[in-house]
C-alpha positions as CSV (number, residue, x, y, z in Angstrom):
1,X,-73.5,-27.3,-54.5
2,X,-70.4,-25.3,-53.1
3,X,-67.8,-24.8,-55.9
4,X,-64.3,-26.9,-54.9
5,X,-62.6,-25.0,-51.8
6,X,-59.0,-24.1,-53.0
7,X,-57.6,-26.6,-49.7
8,X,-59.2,-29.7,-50.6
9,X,-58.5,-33.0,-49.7
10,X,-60.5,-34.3,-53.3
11,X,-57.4,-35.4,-54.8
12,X,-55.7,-36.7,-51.5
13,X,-58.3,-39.0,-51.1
14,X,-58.5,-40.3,-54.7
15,X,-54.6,-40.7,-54.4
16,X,-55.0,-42.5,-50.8
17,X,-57.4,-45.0,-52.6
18,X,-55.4,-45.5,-55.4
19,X,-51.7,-46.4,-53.6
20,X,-53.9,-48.2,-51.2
21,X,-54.7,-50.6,-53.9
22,X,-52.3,-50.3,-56.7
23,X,-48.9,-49.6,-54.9
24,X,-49.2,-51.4,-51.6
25,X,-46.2,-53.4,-52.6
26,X,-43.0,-54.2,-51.3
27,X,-41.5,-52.3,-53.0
28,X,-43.2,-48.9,-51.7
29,X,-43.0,-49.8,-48.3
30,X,-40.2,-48.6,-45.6
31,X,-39.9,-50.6,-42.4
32,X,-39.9,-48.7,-39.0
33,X,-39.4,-51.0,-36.6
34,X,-42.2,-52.9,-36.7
35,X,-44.4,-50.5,-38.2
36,X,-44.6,-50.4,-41.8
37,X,-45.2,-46.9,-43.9
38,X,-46.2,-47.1,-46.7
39,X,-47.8,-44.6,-49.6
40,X,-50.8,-44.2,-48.5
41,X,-50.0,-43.8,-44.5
42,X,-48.2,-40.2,-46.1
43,X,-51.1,-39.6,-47.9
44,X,-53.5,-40.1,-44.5
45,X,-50.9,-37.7,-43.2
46,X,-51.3,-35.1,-45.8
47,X,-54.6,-35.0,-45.6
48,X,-54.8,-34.0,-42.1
49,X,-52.4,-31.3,-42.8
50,X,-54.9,-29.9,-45.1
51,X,-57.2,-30.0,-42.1
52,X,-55.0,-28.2,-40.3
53,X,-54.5,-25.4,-42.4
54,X,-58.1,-25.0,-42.9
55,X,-59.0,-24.0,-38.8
56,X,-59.1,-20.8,-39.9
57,X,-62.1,-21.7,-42.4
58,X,-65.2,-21.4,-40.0
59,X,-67.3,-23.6,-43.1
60,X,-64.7,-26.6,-42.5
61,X,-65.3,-27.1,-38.9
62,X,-69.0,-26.2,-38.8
63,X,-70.7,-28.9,-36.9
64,X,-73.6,-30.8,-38.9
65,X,-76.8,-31.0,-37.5
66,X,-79.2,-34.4,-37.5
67,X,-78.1,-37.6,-38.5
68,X,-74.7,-36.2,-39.7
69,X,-74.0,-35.1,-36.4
70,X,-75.0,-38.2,-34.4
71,X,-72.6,-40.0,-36.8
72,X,-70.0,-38.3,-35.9
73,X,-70.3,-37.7,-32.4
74,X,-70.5,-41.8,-32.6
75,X,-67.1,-41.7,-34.5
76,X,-65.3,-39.5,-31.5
77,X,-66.9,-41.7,-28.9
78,X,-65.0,-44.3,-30.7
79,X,-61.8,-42.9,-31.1
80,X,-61.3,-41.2,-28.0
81,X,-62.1,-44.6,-26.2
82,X,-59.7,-46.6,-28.6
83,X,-57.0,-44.3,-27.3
84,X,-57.6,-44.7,-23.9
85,X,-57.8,-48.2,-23.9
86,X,-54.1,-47.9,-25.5
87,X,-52.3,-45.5,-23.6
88,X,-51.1,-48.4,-21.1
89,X,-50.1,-52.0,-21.7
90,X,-47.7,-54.1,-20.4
91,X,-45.7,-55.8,-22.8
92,X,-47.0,-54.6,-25.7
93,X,-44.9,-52.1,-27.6
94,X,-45.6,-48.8,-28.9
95,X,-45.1,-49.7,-32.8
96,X,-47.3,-52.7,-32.5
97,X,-50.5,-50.1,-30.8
98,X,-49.7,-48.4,-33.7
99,X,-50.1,-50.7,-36.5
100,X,-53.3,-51.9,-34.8
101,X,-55.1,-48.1,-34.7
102,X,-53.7,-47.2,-38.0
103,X,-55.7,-50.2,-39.1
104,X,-59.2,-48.9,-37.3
105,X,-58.3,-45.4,-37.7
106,X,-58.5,-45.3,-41.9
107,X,-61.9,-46.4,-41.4
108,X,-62.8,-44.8,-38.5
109,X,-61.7,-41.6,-39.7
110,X,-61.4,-41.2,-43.3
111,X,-65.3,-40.3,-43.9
112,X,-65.1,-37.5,-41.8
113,X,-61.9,-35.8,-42.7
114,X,-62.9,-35.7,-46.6
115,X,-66.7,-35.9,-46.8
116,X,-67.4,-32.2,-47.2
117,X,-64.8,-32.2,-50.2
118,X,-67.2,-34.1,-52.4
119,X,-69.5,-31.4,-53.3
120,X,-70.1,-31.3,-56.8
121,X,-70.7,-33.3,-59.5
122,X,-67.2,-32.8,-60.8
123,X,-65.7,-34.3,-57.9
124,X,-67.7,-37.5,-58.2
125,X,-66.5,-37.9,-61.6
126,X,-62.7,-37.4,-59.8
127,X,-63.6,-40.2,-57.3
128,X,-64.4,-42.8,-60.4
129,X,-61.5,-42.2,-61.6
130,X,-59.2,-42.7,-59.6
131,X,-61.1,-46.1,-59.2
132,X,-61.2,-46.8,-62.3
133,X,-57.7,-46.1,-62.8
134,X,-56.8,-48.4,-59.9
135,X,-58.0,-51.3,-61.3
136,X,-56.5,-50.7,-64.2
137,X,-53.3,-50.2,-62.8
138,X,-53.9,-53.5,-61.0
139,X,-55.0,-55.5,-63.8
140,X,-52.1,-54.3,-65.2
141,X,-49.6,-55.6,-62.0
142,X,-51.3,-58.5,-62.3
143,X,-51.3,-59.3,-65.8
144,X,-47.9,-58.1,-66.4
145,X,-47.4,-61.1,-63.1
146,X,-48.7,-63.9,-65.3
147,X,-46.8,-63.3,-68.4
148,X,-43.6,-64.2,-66.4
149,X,-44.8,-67.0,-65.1
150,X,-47.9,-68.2,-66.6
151,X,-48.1,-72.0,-66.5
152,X,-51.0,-74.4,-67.0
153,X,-49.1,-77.0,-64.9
154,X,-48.3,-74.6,-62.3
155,X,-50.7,-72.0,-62.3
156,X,-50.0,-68.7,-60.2
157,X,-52.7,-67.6,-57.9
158,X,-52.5,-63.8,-57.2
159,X,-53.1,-62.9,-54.0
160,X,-52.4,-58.7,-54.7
161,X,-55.1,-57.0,-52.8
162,X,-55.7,-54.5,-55.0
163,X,-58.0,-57.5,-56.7
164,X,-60.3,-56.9,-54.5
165,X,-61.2,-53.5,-56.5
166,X,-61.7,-54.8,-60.0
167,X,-65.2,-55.3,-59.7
168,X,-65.7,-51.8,-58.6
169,X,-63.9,-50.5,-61.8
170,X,-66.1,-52.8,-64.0
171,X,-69.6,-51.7,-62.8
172,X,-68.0,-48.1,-63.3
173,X,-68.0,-48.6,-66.2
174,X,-71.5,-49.7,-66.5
175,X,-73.2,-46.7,-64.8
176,X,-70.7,-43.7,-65.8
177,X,-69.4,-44.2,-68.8
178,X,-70.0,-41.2,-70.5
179,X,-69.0,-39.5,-66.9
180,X,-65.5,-40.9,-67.3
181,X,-65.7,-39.5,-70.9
182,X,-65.0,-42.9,-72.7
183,X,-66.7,-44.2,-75.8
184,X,-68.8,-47.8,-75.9
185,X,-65.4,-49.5,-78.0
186,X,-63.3,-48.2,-74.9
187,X,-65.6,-49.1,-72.4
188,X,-65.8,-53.0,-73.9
189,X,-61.9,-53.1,-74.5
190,X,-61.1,-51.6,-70.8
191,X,-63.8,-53.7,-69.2
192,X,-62.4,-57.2,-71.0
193,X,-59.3,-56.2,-69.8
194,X,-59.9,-56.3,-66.2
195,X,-61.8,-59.2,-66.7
196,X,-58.9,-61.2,-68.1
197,X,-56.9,-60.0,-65.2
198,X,-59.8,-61.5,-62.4
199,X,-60.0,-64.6,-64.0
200,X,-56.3,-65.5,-63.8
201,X,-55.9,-64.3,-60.5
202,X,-57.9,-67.8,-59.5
203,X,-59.8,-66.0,-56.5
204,X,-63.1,-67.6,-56.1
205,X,-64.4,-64.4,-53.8
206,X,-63.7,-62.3,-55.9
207,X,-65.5,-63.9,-58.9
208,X,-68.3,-64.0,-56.4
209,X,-68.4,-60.5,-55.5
210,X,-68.1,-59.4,-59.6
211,X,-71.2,-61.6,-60.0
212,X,-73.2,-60.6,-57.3
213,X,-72.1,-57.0,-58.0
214,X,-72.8,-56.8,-61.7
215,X,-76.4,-58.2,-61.4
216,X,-77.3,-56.1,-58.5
217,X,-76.1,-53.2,-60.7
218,X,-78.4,-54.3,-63.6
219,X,-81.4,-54.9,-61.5
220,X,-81.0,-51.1,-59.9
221,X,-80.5,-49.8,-63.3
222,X,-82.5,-47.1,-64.3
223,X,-83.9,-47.6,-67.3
224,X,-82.7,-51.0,-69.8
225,X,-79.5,-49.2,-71.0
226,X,-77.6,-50.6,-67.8
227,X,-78.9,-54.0,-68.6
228,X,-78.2,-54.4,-72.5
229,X,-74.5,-52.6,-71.7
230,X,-74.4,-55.6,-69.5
231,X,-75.6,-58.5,-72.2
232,X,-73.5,-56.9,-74.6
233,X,-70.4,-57.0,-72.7
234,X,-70.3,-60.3,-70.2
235,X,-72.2,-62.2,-72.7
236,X,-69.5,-61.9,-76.1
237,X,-66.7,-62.2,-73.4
238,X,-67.8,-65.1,-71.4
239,X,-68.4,-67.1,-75.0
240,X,-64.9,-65.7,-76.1
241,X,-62.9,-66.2,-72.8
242,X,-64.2,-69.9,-72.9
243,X,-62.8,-70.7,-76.4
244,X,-59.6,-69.4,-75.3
245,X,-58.9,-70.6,-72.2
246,X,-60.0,-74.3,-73.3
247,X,-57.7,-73.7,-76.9
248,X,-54.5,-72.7,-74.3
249,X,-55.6,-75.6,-71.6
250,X,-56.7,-72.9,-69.0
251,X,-60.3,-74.2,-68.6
252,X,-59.5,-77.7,-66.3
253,X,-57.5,-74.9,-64.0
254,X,-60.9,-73.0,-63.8
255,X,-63.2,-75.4,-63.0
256,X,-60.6,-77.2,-60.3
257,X,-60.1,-73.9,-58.7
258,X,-64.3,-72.9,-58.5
259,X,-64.9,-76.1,-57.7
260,X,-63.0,-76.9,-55.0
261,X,-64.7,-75.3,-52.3
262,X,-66.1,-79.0,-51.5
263,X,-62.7,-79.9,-51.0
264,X,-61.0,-77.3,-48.2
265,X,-61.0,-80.2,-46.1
266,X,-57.9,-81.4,-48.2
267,X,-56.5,-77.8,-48.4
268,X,-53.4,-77.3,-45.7
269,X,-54.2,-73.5,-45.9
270,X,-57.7,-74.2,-45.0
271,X,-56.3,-76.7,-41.7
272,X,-54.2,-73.5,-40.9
273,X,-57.0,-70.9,-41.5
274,X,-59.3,-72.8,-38.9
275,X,-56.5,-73.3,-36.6
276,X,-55.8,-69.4,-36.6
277,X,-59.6,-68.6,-36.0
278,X,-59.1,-71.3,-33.2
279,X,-56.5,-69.5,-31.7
280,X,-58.3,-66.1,-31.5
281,X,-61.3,-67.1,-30.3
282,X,-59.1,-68.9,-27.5
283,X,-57.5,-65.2,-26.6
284,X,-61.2,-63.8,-26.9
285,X,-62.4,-66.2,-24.3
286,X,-59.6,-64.7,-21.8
287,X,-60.8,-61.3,-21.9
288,X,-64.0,-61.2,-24.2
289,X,-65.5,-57.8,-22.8
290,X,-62.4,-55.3,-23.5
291,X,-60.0,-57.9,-25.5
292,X,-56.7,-58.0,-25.6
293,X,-55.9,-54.6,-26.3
294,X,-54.0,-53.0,-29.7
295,X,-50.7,-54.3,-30.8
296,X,-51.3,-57.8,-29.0
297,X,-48.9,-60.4,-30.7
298,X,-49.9,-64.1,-30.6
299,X,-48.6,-66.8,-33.1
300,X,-50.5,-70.3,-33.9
301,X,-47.6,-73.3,-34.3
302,X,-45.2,-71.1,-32.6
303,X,-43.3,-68.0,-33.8
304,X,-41.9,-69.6,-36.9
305,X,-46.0,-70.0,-37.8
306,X,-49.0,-67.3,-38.4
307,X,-49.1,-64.6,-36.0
308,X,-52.6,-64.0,-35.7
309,X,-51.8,-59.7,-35.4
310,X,-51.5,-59.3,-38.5
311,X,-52.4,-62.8,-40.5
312,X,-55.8,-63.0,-40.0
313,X,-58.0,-64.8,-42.0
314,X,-61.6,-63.3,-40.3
315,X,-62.1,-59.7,-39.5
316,X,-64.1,-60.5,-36.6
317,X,-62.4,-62.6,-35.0
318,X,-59.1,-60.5,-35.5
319,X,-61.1,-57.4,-33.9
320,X,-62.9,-59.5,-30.8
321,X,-59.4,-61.2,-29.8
322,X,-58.2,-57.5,-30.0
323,X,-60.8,-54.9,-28.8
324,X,-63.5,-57.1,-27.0
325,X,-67.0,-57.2,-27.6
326,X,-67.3,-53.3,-26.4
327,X,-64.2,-52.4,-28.8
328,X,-65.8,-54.1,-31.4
329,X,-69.5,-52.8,-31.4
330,X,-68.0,-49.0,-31.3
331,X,-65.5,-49.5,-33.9
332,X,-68.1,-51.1,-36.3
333,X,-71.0,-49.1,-35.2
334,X,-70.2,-46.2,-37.2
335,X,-69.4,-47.4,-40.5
336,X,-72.6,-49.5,-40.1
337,X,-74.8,-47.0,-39.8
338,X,-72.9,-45.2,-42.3
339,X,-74.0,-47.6,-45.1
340,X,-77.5,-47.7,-43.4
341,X,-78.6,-44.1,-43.2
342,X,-76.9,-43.3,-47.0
343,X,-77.8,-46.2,-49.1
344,X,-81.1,-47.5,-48.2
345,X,-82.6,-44.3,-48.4
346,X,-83.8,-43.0,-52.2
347,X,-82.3,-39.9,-53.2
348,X,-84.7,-36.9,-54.9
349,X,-81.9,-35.7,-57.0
350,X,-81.2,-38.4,-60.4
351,X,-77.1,-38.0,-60.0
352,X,-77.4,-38.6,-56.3
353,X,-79.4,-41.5,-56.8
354,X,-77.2,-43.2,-59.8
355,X,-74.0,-42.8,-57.0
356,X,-76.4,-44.5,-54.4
357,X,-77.6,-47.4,-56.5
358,X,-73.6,-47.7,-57.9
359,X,-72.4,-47.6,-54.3
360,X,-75.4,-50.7,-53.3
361,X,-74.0,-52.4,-56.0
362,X,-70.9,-52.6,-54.7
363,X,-69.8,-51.6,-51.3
364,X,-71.6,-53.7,-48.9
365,X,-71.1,-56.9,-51.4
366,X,-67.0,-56.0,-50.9
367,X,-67.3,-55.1,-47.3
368,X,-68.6,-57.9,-46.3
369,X,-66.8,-60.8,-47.8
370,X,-63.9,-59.0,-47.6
371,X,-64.4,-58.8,-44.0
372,X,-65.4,-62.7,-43.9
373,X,-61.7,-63.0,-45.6
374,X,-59.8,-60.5,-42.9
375,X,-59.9,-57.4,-45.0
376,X,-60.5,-55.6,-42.4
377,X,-57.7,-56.1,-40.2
378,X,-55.1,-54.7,-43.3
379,X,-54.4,-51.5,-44.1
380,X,-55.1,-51.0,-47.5
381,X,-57.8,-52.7,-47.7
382,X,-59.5,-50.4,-44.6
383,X,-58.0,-47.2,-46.4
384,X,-60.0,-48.2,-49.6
385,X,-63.3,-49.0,-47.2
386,X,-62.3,-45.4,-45.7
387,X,-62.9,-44.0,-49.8
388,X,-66.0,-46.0,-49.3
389,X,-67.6,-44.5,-46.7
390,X,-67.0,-41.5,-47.5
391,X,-68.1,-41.5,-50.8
392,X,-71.4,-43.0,-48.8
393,X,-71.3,-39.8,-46.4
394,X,-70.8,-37.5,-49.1
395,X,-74.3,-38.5,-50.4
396,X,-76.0,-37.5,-47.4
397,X,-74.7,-34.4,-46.7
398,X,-75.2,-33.4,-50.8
399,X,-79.1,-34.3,-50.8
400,X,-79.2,-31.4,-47.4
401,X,-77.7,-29.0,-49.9
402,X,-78.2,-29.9,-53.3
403,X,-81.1,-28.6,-55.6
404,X,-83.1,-31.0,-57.2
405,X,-83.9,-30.4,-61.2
406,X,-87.4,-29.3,-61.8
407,X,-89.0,-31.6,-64.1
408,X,-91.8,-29.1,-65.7
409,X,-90.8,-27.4,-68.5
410,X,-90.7,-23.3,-68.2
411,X,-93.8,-21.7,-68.9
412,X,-93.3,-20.1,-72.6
413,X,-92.6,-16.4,-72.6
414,X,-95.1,-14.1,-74.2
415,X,-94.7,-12.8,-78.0
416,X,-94.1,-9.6,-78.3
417,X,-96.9,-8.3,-79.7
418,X,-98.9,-9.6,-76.7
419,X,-96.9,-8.5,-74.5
420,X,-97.3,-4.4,-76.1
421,X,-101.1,-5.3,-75.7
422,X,-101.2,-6.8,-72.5
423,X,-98.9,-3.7,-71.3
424,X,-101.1,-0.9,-69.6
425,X,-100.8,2.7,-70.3
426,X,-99.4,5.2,-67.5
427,X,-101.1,8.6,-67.4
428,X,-98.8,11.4,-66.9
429,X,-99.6,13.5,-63.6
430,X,-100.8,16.8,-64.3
């Protein structure tokens, strides 16, 4: 593959995964009227700066043929008609169309600004690790959280969205640890670690999504290395996280928080979920072919409540009470096909294929109970889904142009004394 290009948005996009997850905080964010810019939105910005100084670079620009090119034709049928369905709304302000196409656009657009940056084996190992890192930084948030105010009686649920990630890092681990250059010791310790940091975070999707994740991951594996890695890390933890959670009185809040889910009936933030979905299937109904439009604002139990432009507790609904049925099937078109035409497909090339079965492992798992959960109607959770994708592209584009390793063995070289005999002799010309 191509050698790194000296403009490259590689590390951009590492670092507009990571703030996306780790720093999306308070803390990091500066209010602009209603719009909100945080970390990552600079990052977005920077990385089509780097686009813009590479016009000159004919390679950059160069259309892709095939299913590359359909894809993203498809993407600027989709954002050319999401901002002319903007332009003009009535009572909606600018800000607010903002925050809404921001939202779409990291998606929408991420794959295709970066894809052609991941071109080398090297800059695969960059992506995991700025994942891995992430989590770690999370786990660490997060820990660092429950230490101030851990409490049996009161336990704290952590709702940081980075959490989301975690499972990501931990099947990392799994597939490229020697890729991320860390020894089996390391690899246990750092795994644990995140671990520890999902279970007292108390949310039940995401120990869903590690355990779907993780035993998808071992039944892709190549080979039984994935799969004993696997029993020799979840099954020593699981025994040892049990004995201390029931020694510090942890284990009754475990088993009240998984098994609850019976009980949402009882839950007032479940009444107030179902009452938001009410309300934005009720907008949908008004206009259900073209929606409401971007930066609607609409609040359930009046304006001291939820707004549902921003709260929402389903992706769909969130994008049908905003963009229609029409603005919906384009927005999610892309990225559907995206994970479609890159990950059910084998790839010839072994490192290829080890991304491919990593990425099944994980992304469609996260995207779509995160979506069920309205991750995709927040910003840093659809700047992490743009990583995603175009990690996903990136694979397609690499098995055009990659190589694949010949698997026979070189045909031995002659010894040298065959070679004299086997060499004729030249007769001089008279």
């Amino acid at each position: 593959m191509n050698s790194h290009r000296r403009l490259s948005t590689l590390h951009l996009l590492g670092l507009f995964a990571f703030t996306a997850l780790a720093l999306n905080d308070d803390h990091f964010i500066l209010g602009v009227g209603s719009f909100k810019l945080s970390p990552f939105d600079l990052l977005f910005v920077a990385m089509l700066g780097v686009k813009a100084l590479r016009l000159a670079d004919p390679a950059a620009y160069a259309l892709p043929r095939g299913l590359l090119g359909l894809l993203l034709g498809l993407q600027a049928l989709s954002v050319v008609y999401l901002l002319l369905v903007s332009v003009d709304h009535p009572g909606i302000e600018t800000g607010d169309v903002a925050r809404d196409l921001r939202i779409v656009f990291y998606f929408l657009c991420t794959p295709f600004l970066c894809y052609k940056d991941i071109d080398s084996p090297a800059a695969y190992a960059v992506l995991q690790k700025y994942i891995v890192a992430a989590c770690l930084a999370v786990a660490t948030l997060m820990l660092l959280e429950q230490m101030q105010g851990f409490s049996v009686a009161n336990p704290l649920r952590n709702v940081r969205l980075g959490v989301w990630a975690i499972p990501f890092g931990v099947v990392s681990l799994l597939h490229f640890r020697r890729t991320l250059n860390v020894s089996g010791p390391k690899a246990y310790a750092l795994t644990v670690y995140m671990l520890l940091a999902l279970v007292f975070s108390l949310n039940r999707s995401q120990y869903l999504q590690l355990a779907i994740s993780v035993m998808i991951a071992v039944m892709l594996g190549a080979g039984p290395e994935i799969r004993r890695r696997a029993v020799l890390i979840f099954a020593p933890a699981a025994v040892a996280g049990v004995l201390v959670f029931a020694s510090i009185g942890y284990l009754d809040v475990l088993a009240n928080r998984i098994f609850s889910v019976e009980r949402l009936d009882e839950d007032s933030s479940y009444g107030a979920r179902i009452q938001e979905m009410q309300g934005q299937m009720d907008f949908f109904a008004e206009n259900p072919v073209f929606g409401k439009g971007a930066g609607f604002r609409s609040w359930v139990m009046g304006e001291n409540g939820f707004e549902l432009s921003t709260f929402a507790h389903n992706s769909w609904a969130f994008y049908l009470m905003k963009f229609g049925v029409v603005g919906t099937i384009m927005i999610m078109l892309p990225p559907l096909l995206i994970l479609l035409l890159t990950l059910l497909k084998r790839y010839a090339h072994p490192g290829l294929e080890l991304h491919r079965r990593y990425l099944l492992a994980t992304a469609p798992i996260y995207i779509f109970i995160d979506s069920l959960s309205g991750g995709l109607a927040y910003a840093p959770k659809t700047a992490f889904t743009g990583f995603l994708l175009c990690y996903c592209l990136s694979l397609m584009r690499n098995a055009q142009i990659m190589p694949v390793p010949s698997t026979t063995p070189p045909a031995p070289s002659p010894r040298p004394d065959a070679a004299r005999r086997a060499t004729p002799r030249v007769i001089p010309h008279a």
